[in-house]
C-alpha positions in Angstrom: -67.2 34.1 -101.3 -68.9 35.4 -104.6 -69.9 38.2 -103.4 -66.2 39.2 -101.8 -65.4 38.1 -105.3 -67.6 40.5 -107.5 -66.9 43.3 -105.2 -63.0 42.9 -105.4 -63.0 42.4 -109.4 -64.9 45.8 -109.5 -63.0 47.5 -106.9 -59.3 46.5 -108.2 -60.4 48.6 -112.0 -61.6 51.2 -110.0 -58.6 51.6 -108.0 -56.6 51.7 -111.6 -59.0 54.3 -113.1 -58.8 56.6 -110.2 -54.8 56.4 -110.3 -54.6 56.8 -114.3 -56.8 60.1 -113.6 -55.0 61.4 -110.5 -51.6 60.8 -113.3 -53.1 62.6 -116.2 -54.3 65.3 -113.6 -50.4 66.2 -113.2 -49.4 65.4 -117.1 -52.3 67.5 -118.4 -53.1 71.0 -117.8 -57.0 70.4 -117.6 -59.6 71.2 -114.8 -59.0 68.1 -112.2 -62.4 67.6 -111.7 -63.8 67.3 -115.3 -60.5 64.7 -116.1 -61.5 62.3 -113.0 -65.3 62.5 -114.0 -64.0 61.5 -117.2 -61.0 60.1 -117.7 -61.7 57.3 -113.9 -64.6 55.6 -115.5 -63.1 55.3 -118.9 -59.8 53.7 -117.7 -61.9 51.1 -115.4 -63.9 50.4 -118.1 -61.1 50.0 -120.4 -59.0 47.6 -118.0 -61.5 45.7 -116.3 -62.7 44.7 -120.7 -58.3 44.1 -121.4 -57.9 41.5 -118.7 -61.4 40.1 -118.4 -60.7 39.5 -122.1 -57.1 38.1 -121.5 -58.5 36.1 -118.9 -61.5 34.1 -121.1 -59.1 33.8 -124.1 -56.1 33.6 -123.0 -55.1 32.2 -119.8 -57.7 32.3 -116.4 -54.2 33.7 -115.3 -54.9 37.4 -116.4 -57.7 37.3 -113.8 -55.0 38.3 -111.0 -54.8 41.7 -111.8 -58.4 41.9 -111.6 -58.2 41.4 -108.0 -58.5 37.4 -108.2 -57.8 34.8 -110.6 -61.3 33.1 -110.8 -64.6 35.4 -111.9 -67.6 34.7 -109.3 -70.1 31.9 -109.9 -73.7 32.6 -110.6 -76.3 30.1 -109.7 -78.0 30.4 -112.8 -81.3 29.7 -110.9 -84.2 32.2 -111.5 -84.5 34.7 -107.6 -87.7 34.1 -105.7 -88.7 37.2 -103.6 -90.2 36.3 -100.3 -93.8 36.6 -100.2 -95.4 38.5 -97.5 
């Protein structure tokens, strides 16, 4: 399930930053693919901080428009690699 989690919280601000630079490709007269290779990543970035922000301090609430209202748990235990 955490796993599903983490790639649906990153997937949901990617969705977002892909449409914000597919509308400023229409509002803008710029080269279409300079604005996505700029303007997508910035706009993820940007959302995914706003509501992960809202969602620790404010309400766990804001989560939703990440994708889900709860972040993924870590273990918190250190990995061990298989040994061959």
């Amino acid at each position: 399930m955490n796993l599903y989690l983490s790639l649906l919280r990153t997937a949901v601000p990617g969705l977002v930053g892909w449409v914000v630079a597919l509308a400023a490709r229409y509002g803008l007269d710029l080269d279409p693919a300079g604005l996505a290779a700029v303007v997508a990543p910035v706009a993820s970035f940007d959302y995914y901080a706003v509501f992960r922000f809202a969602e620790v301090h404010v309400s766990p609430v804001w989560g939703w428009l990440l994708g889900y209202a709860r972040p993924p748990l870590s273990l918190g235990g250190k990995a061990v690699l298989p040994s061959s």
